[in-house]
Steps between C-alpha positions, in 0.01 A plus 500: 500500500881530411556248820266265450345517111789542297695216678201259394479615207905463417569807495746463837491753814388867394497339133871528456494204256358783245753726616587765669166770334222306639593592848659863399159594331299357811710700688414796307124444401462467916719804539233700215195333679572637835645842384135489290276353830690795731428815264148404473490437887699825588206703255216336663607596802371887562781702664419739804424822453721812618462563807347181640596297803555215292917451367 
Protein backbone atom coordinates (compact mmCIF):
# COMPACT_ATOMS: atom_id res chain seq x y z
CA UNK A 1 0.00 0.00 0.00
CA UNK A 2 2.57 2.75 1.13
CA UNK A 3 4.63 1.66 -2.27
CA UNK A 4 2.21 1.54 -4.59
CA UNK A 5 -1.30 3.42 -3.26
CA UNK A 6 -0.12 6.41 -1.74
CA UNK A 7 2.19 7.29 -4.74
CA UNK A 8 -1.09 7.21 -7.00
CA UNK A 9 -2.85 8.80 -4.92
CA UNK A 10 -0.12 11.89 -4.40
CA UNK A 11 0.72 11.20 -1.46
CA UNK A 12 4.64 10.31 -2.67
CA UNK A 13 6.68 7.03 -1.46
CA UNK A 14 5.54 5.81 2.16
CA UNK A 15 3.20 9.06 1.97
CA UNK A 16 5.95 11.42 2.90
CA UNK A 17 4.16 14.25 1.03
CA UNK A 18 1.82 14.25 4.36
CA UNK A 19 4.78 14.03 6.38
CA UNK A 20 6.75 12.34 8.35
CA UNK A 21 3.38 10.63 10.97
CA UNK A 22 1.76 8.71 8.30
CA UNK A 23 4.64 6.37 8.04
CA UNK A 24 5.70 6.70 11.97
CA UNK A 25 2.07 5.61 12.97
CA UNK A 26 2.13 2.71 10.27
CA UNK A 27 5.13 1.81 11.74
CA UNK A 28 3.63 1.65 15.04
CA UNK A 29 -0.04 0.39 14.36
CA UNK A 30 2.06 -2.74 12.52
CA UNK A 31 4.37 -2.87 15.49
CA UNK A 32 0.77 -3.07 17.98
CA UNK A 33 -0.81 -5.53 15.38
CA UNK A 34 1.87 -8.06 15.55
CA UNK A 35 2.72 -7.63 19.33
CA UNK A 36 -1.45 -8.18 19.47
CA UNK A 37 -1.48 -11.33 16.63
CA UNK A 38 1.71 -12.99 18.79
CA UNK A 39 0.09 -12.85 22.44
CA UNK A 40 -3.00 -14.34 21.16
CA UNK A 41 -0.88 -16.99 19.20
CA UNK A 42 1.58 -17.67 22.16
CA UNK A 43 -2.00 -18.33 24.50
CA UNK A 44 -3.50 -20.56 22.02
CA UNK A 45 -0.78 -22.49 21.97
CA UNK A 46 -1.03 -25.11 25.15
CA UNK A 47 2.39 -25.41 26.82
CA UNK A 48 3.77 -28.97 27.84
CA UNK A 49 3.23 -30.25 30.87
CA UNK A 50 6.03 -30.98 33.64
CA UNK A 51 7.59 -33.66 33.07
CA UNK A 52 6.84 -34.40 29.41
CA UNK A 53 9.17 -35.30 26.59
CA UNK A 54 8.09 -32.43 24.77
CA UNK A 55 10.61 -28.87 25.37
Amino acid sequence: MMIMMMPMAGAGLFGMKLGIMAPMMTLVLHLIFGATLGWIYGRSIPSPMPGSLLQ
